[in-house]
C-alpha positions in Angstrom: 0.0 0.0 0.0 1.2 3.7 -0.6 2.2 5.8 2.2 1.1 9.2 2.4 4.4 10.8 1.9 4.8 9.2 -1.3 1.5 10.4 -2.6 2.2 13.9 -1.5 5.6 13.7 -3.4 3.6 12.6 -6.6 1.1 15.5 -5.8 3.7 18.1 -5.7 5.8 16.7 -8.5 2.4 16.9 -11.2 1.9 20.2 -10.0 5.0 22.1 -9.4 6.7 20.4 -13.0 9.8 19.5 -11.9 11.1 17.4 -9.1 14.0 19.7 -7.7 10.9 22.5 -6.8 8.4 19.8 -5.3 11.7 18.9 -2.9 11.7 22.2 -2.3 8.3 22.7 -1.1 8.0 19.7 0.6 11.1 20.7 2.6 12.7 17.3 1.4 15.9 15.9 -0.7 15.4 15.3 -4.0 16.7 11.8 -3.7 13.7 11.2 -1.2 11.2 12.9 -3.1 12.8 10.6 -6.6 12.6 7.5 -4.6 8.7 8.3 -3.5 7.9 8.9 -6.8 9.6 5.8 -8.1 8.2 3.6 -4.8 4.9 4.6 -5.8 4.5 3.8 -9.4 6.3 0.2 -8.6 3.2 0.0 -6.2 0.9 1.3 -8.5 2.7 -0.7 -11.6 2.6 2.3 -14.2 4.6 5.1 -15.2 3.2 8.3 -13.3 5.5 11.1 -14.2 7.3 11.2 -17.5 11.1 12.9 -16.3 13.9 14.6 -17.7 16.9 16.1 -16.4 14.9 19.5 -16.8 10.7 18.9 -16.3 8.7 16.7 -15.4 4.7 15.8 -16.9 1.9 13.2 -15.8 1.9 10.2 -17.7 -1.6 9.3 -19.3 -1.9 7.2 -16.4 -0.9 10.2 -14.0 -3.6 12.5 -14.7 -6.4 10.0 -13.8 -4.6 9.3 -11.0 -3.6 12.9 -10.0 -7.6 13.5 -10.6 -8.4 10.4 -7.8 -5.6 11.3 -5.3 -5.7 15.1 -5.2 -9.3 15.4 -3.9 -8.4 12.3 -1.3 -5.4 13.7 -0.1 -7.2 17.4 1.2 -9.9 15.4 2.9 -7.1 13.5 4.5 -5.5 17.1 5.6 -9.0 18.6 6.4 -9.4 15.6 9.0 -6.3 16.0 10.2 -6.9 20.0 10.9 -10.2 19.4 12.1 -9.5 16.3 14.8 -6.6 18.7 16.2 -9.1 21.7 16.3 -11.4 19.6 18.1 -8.7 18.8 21.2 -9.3 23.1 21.3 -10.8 25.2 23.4 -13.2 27.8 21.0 -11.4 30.9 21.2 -11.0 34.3 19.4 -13.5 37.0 17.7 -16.7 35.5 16.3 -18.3 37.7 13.6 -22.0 37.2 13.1 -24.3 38.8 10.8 -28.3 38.5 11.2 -31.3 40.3 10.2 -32.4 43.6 12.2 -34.9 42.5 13.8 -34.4 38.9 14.4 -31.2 39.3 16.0 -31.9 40.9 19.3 -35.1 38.7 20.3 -33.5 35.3 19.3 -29.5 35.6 18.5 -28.3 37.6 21.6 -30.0 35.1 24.1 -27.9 32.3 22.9 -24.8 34.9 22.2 -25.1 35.2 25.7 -25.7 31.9 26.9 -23.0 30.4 24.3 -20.4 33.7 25.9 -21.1 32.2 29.0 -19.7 28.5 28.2 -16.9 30.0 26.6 -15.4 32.9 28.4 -12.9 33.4 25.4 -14.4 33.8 22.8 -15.1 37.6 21.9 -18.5 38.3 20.1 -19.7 40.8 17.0 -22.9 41.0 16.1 -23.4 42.6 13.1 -27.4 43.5 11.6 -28.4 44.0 8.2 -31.3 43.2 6.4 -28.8 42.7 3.6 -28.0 39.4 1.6 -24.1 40.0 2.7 -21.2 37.5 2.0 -19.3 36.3 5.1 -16.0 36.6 3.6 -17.0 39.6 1.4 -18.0 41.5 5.0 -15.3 39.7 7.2 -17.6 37.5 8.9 -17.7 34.5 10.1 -20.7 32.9 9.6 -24.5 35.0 9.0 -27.5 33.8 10.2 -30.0 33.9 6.9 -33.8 34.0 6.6 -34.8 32.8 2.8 -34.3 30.3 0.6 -30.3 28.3 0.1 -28.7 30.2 -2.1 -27.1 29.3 -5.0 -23.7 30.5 -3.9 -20.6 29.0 -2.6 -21.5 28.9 0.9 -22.6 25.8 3.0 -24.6 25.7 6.1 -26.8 24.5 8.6 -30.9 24.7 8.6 -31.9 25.5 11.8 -35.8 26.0 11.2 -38.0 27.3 9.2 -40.7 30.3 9.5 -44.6 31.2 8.8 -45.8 33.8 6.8 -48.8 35.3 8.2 -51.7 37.4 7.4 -53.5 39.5 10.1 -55.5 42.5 11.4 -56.9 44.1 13.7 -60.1 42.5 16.1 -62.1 46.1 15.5 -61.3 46.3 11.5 -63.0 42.5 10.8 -65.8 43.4 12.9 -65.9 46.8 10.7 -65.2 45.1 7.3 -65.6 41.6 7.3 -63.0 38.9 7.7 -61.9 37.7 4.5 -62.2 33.8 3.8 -60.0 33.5 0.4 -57.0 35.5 -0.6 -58.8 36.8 -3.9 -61.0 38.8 -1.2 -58.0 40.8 0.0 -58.6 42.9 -3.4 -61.5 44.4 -1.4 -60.0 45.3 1.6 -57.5 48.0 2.7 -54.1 46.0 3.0 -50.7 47.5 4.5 -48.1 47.5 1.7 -44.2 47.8 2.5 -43.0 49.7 -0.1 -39.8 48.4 0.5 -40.2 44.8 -0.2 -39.2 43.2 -3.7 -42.6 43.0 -5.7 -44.9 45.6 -3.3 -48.4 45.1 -2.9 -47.6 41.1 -4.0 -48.5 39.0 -1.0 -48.2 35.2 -1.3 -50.2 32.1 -0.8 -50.8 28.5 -1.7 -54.4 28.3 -3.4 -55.1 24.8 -4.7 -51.7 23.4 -3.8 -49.8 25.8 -6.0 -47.6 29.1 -4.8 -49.7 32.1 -6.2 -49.4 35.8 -5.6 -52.0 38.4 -4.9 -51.9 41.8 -6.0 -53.4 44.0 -3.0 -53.7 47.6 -2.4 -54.5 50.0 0.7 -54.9 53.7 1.5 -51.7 53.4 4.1 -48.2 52.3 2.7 -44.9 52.3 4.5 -41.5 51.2 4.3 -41.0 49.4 7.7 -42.5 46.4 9.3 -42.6 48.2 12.9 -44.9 50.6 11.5 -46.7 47.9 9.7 -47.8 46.3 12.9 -48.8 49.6 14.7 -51.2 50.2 11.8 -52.9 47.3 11.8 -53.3 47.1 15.3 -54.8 50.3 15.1 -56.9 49.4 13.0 -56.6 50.9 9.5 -55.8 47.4 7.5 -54.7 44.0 7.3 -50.9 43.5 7.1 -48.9 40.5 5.6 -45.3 39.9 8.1 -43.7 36.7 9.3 -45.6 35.2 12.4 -42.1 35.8 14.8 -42.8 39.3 14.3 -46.0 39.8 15.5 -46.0 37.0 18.1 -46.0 39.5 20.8 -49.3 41.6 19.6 -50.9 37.9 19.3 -50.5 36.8 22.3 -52.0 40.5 23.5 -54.8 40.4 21.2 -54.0 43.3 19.7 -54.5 41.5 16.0 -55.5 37.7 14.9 -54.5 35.6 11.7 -56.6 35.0 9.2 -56.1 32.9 6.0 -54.2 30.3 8.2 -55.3 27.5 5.1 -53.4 29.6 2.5 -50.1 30.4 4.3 -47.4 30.1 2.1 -44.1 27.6 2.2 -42.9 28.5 5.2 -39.3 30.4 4.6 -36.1 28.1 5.9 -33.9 30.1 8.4 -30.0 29.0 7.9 -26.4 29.6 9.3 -24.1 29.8 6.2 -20.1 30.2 6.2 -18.1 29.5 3.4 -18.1 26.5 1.2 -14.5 24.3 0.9 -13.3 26.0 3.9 -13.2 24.1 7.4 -14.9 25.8 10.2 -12.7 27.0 13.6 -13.7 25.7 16.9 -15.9 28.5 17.8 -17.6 28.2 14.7 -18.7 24.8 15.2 -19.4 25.1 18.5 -21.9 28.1 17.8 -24.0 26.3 15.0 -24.3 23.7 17.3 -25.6 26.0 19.7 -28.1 27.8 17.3 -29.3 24.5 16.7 -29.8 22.9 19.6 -31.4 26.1 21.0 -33.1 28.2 18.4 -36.4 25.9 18.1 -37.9 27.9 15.4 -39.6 25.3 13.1 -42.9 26.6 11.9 -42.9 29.6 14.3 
C-alpha cells in the first residue's frame, strides 16, 4: 500500500513540474522525493510522471490518477486539521451577521448563553437586512432568513418560519373577515414599499404558490410601522408570524387565512463552502441549533 508521503511527493511533483521545486516545497531531498515517486509507481505498476533532467509531466496514467488522489489527499489534511481543532478550546472573535430584527429577540440570548460556556471567545454581532457575503463583509458565519442560495457557501438549517396574514379585532368586525386571498382585493391591505414586488403577498391556493396583488390607503416602508397600523386598526398587514407574536399573544391583531399560508421560509447559518470551520464556529452552530427551536414559528 502507498504511504502518504509518497503520494504527497507525486502530488507536488504533477503540480509544481519539476522534481527539484516539489523537494523544495515539501522541505525534502530530491533523492527522497525521486525514490517516492519511483516507490509509488512500482506499487501502482505504471509510469506516473514522465522525467527529464529538466521537467517533469503526468503520464496518461498520471492524470487520472492525480484526478483520484488530489481530492483524497485534502480530505485526508482537512481531517487532520479538524480532529486537532477539536482537542481546542473555541477561542477568538466570532463575527455574526443577522437580520435587524431577528437578532436581538433570538440571537443575543444564545450569544449570551454560548459567551457564557466560553469565556474566550469575543462576540460581534453585526445586523443587516442585507444578503451580505461572510468573507466579502469579514464575517464568520450569517444567520440567513430565505431560501439556500445558490452561492458557494454551505450551512446549517436551523428552522423554518410562517408567513402570516393578520389585522386588527375592531377592523373584521368593521369590514368583514376575509375567507379566500382573492378577497383581500377588497379590503384595505398594508403595503411595504420596500419589499421586492410591493403590494404582491403570497399564498398557496389549490396546492400551487400564487401571488395576490393588494392595495391600501396606508403604505410604509417598515414592518414596525406595519404592525402599529394594523393594530390600530386601518388594514390588514402581511409579516412573518415571529414578528408579530407578541401583539398575538396580547390580542391586539389575529391571523386569518391560516389555510393559504405560504411555504414556510427556511432560516440558515451559512459560512463558506470548501473551507473548514474554527472551533468557535462549530461550537456556535451547534448551539443555534440545539437552542433556536424555530420550526414553523
Amino acid at each position: 500500500m502507498s504511504r502518504l508521503e509518497d503520494l504527497e511527493a507525486f502530488i507536488h511533483v504533477a503540480e509544481a513540474g519539476s522534481l527539484t521545486k516539489a523537494a523544495r516545497r515539501l522541505n525534502r531531498t530530491l533523492q527522497a522525493v525521486s525514490r517516492s515517486l519511483a516507490t509509488l509507481e512500482e506499487d501502482v505498476g505504471v509510469q506516473l510522471i514522465h522525467r527529464t533532467t529538466r521537467h517533469s509531466a503526468l503520464s496518461e496514467a498520471g492524470e487520472t490518477f492525480f484526478r483520484r488522489v488530489k481530492p483524497a489527499l485534502e480530505e485526508i489534511g482537512e481531517a487532520r486539521l479538524e480532529v486537532a481543532d477539536r482537542r481546542k478550546a473555541p477561542s477568538g472573535t466570532l463575527r455574526v451577521g443577522a437580520p435587524i430584527l431577528f437578532g436581538p429577540d433570538f440571537l443575543v440570548p444564545i450569544i449570551a448563553e454560548y459567551m457564557r460556556a466560553y469565556p474566550q471567545v469575543e462576540v460581534d454581532l453585526q445586523l443587516t437586512d442585507s444578503f451580505v457575503d461572510p468573507s466579502g463583509a469579514g464575517l464568520d458565519l450569517v444567520v440567513r432568513i430565505a431560501d439556500l442560495p445558490d452561492s458557494g457557501l454551505q450551512g446549517k438549517r436551523l428552522g423554518a418560519l410562517r408567513r402570516v396574514v393578520f389585522g386588527a379585532p375592531s377592523y373584521f368586525e368593521a369590514h368583514g373577515r376575509p375567507a379566500h386571498p382573492s378577497e383581500l382585493r377588497q379590503h384595505a391591505c398594508i403595503v411595504r414599499t420596500v419589499d421586492q414586488r410591493p403590494g404582491q403577498w403570497a399564498f398557496q391556493i389549490a396546492g400551487k404558490p400564487r401571488n395576490v396583488g393588494v392595495r391600501g390607503p396606508f403604505r410604509t416602508n417598515t414592518m414596525a410601522a406595519i404592525y402599529s397600523a394594523a393594530s390600530a386598526g386601518l388594514g390588514i398587514g402581511y409579516s412573518p408570524m415571529w414578528q408579530i407574536r407578541h401583539l398575538l399573544d396580547t390580542g391586539q391583531v389575529e391571523t386569518i387565512l391560516e389555510d393559504f399560508e405560504p411555504k414556510p421560509v427556511p432560516i440558515h447559518a451559512l459560512w463558506q463552502e470548501n473551507r473548514l470551520p474554527p472551533a468557535k464556529v462549530r461550537a456556535f452552530v451547534d448551539f443555534l441549533a440545539s437552542r433556536l427551536k424555530l420550526d414553523c414559528l
